[in-house]
N, C-alpha and C positions, 0 to 999 in steps of 0.2 A: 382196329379199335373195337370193331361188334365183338371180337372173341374173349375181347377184356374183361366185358361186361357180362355176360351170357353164359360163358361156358362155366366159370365156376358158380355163379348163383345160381346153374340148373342142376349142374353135376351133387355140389355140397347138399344143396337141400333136398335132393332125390332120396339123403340118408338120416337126416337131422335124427330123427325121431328114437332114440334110442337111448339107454340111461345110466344113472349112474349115483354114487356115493353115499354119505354116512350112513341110513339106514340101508342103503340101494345102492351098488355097486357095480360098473360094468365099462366092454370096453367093444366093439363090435365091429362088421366089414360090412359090406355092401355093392351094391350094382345095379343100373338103374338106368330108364333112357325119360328123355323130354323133349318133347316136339315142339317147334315155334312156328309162331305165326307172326305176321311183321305190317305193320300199316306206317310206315315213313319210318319215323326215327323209334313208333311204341312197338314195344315188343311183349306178346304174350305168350307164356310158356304153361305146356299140363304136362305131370311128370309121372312117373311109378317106379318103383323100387322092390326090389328085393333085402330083407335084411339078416342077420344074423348078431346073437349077444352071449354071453358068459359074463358072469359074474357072481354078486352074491349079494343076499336080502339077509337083514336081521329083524328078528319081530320077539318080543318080551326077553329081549338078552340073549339069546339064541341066534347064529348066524347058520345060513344055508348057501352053499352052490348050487348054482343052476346053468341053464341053458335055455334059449330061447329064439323061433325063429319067426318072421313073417313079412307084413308086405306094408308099404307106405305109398301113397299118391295126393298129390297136389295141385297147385297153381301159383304162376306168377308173373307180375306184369313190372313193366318201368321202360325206359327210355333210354336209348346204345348213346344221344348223343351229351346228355348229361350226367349220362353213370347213374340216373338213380333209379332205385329199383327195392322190389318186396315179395315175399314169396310166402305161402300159408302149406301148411303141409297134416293130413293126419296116420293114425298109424297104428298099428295094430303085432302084439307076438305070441305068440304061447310058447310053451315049456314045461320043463318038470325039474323041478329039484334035487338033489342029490340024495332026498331021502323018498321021491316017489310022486311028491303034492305036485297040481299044476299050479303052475303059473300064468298070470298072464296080465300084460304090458299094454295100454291102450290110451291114446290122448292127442295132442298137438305139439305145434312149432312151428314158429315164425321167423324169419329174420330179413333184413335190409343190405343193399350193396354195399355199405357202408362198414358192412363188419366182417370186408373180404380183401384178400392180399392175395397179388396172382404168382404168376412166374412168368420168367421174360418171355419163353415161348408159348404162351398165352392158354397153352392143355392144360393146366392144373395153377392149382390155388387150394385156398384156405381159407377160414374164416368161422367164425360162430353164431350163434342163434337161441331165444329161448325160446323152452321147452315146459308143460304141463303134463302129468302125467298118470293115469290110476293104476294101479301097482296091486291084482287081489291072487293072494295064494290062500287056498283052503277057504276057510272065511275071514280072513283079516284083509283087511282095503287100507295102501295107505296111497297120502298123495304129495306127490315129488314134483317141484319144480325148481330151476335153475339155469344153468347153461352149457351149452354142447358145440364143442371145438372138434373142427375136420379138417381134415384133409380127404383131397378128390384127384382124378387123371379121368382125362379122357378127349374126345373133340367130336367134329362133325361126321357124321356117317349117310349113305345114302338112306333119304327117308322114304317111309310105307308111303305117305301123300306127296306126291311132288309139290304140291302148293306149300309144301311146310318146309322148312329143316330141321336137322333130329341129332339128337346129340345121347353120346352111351357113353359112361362113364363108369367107375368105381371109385374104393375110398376106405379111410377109418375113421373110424370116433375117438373120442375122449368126452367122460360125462363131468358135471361139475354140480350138484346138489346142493342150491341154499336151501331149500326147507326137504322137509320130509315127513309129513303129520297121518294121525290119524283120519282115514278120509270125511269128508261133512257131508253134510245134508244133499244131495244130489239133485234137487231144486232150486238152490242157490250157487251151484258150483260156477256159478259163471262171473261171482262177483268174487271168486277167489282166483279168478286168472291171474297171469302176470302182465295181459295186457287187454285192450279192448275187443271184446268180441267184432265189436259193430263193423271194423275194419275189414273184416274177413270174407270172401263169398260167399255167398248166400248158402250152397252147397256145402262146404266144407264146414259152415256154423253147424249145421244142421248135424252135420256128422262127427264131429265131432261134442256137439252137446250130447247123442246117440251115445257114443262112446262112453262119457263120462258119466252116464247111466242118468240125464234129464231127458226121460222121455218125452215130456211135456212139452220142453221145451224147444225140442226138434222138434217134433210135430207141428209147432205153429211155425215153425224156421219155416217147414218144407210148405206148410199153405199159407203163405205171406201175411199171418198173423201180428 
């Protein structure tokens, strides 16, 4: 029953972070381990990822291919004996375009057990999660959010802490873009999420506001402002 719960909502969200469609296009792999820590039936997990992407960005009618690599890590917590569970992730990629310009990918993702389907031998599963995202090549910022469908494999492995267990995994994406705008005010970007910050670790707010370029507002994250 624990591997029901666990292994894909450590495995999937190890990779969430990655994008996709109408202005923002893409499709990506990954690979990734999470450690768990276990107090009766709660279970909390920190995860890190490796990621890779292709695809393609359109900016003033104009469409580009690219490529993009980098790294994502997390947290997540919930309960093996009622299935429920949440996981906060952020992420980071760079790249360059097919005509030279970098690129580069940077923002969140969240999702619940709720939006995960396994398989009977309990290694792999599926599931989605949404996603926030800043998108800047050259000087143009857009911002993409939406939803992002995966699939994962993987299971338990001996872990670096023996007090833990650890799980390695890999996977693909599939991206799924409702909006895709010119980015705003980056002082305010937290009231254009898709969901509440407040819910998220303290750390990961921090870092991710960091990301989304409100300095400000990570800085009071990180001194409990």
């Amino acid at each position: 029953m624990l591997k029901w719960f666990i292994v894909p909502l450590a495995i999937i969200l190890i990779a969430v972070p990655v994008l996709a469609q109408t202005s923002f296009t893409g499709s990506g792999d990954f690979s990734g381990t999470a450690v768990l820590w276990f107090a009766g039936t709660d279970v909390t997990a920190k995860f890190t990822g490796q990621l890779s992407l292709s695809g393609s960005v359109t900016l003033d009618g104009q469409t580009f291919r690219f490529t993009a690599k980098g790294v994502t890590r997390g947290s997540g917590e919930g309960d093996s004996s009622t299935m429920e569970g949440v996981a906060w992730g952020v992420f980071t990629l760079t790249g360059r375009t097919e005509t030279g310009e970098e690129i580069e990918i940077r923002g969140g993702v969240t999702g619940d057990a709720g939006s995960f389907t396994f398989s009977s031998d309990t290694t792999a599963g599926a599931g989605s999660a949404e996603f926030f995202a800043l998108i800047i090549v050259g000087d143009e910022k857009i911002e993409a959010a939406g939803r992002v469908d995966g699939e994962a494999s993987g299971g338990f492995v001996p872990p670096d802490d023996p007090y833990t267990m650890q799980i390695e995994g890999t996977g693909t994406m599939n991206f799924h873009t409702s909006s895709a705008v010119p980015a705003g005010d980056p002082t305010t970007v937290e009231k254009r999420l898709p969901w509440k910050l407040s819910t998220w670790p303290a750390d990961l707010r921090a870092e991710l506001l960091s990301l989304l370029g409100d300095k400000k507002s990570a800085s009071e994250e990180q001194h409990g402002v």
